[in-house]
N, C-alpha and C positions, 0 to 999 in steps of 0.2 A: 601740651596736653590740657583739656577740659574736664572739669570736673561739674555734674552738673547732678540733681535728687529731684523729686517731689515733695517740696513744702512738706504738708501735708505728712508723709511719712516721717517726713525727720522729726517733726512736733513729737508724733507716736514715739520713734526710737528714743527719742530725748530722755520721755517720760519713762519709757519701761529700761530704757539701760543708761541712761545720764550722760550721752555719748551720742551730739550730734553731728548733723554729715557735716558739718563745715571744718570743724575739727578732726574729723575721721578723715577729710581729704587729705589732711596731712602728708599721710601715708603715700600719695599717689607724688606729691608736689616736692618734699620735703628734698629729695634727693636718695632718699637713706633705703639701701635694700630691702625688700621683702621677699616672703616666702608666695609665691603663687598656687593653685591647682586649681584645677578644674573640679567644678561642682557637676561630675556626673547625674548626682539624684535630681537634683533641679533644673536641669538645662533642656527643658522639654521644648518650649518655644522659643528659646533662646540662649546661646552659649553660655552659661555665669562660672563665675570665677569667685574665687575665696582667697584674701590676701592676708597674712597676719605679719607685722609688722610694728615696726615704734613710731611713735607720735609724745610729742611734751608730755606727757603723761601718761605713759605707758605703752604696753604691748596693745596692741588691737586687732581684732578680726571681722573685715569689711570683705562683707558680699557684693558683687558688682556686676555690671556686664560691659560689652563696648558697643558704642554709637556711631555712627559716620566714621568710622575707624581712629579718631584723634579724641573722643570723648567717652569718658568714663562714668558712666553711669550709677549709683549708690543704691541700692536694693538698703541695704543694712548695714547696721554697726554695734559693735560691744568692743569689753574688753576682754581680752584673750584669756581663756583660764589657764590654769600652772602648767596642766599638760598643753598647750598651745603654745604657750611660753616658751616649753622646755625644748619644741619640735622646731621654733623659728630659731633657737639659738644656737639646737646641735646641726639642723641644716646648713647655719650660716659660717657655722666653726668647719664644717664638713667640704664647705665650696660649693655646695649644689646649686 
C-alpha cells in the first residue's frame, strides 16, 4: 500500500494540529488496527474515509480517500479527542 498527500496541505495540517501526514501514515503502514468508517457528509465527489488509530504518539484521526485502488491518499490529520480515543478502544475490545 501507498501512501501519498499534497505538500502543501500537510505544511497547513502541521501548522494548525502539529500532526503531519508523514507521521499520520503511520496509521495506514504500521501494521497496528484501526477503526474505519465512512465519511458519509463528505463523500460528495469522492468516497472518504476516517480512520482513528495509534501511531508513536498517540491516538489519531486521519481523513483519507483511495487512489488507483493500492494508494491511500491523506485529506487530513489530528489527534484523536478522549471521545475518539474512547470509541477506537471499546471497538477494538469489542472485535469489530
Amino acid at each position: 500500500m501507498r501512501v501519498d498527500w499534497d505538500p502543501a496541505k500537510d505544511e497547513a495540517n502541521q501548522q494548525k494540529h502539529g500532526l503531519g501526514f508523514g507521521e499520520a501514515s503511520e496509521l495506514f503502514t504500521s501494521g497496528s488496527e484501526y477503526l474505519e468508517i465512512v465519511d458519509e457528509h463528505h463523500s460528495f465527489d469522492e468516497e472518504r474515509f476516517i480512520a482513528i488509530g495509534p501511531i508513536r504518539r498517540g491516538v489519531v484521526l486521519v481523513v483519507w480517500t483511495e487512489r488507483d485502488g493500492d494508494t491511500v491518499r491523506i485529506i487530513s490529520a489530528r489527534f484523536a479527542t478522549k471521545r475518539e480515543t474512547k470509541l477506537f478502544h471499546q471497538t477494538m475490545e469489542d472485535g469489530r
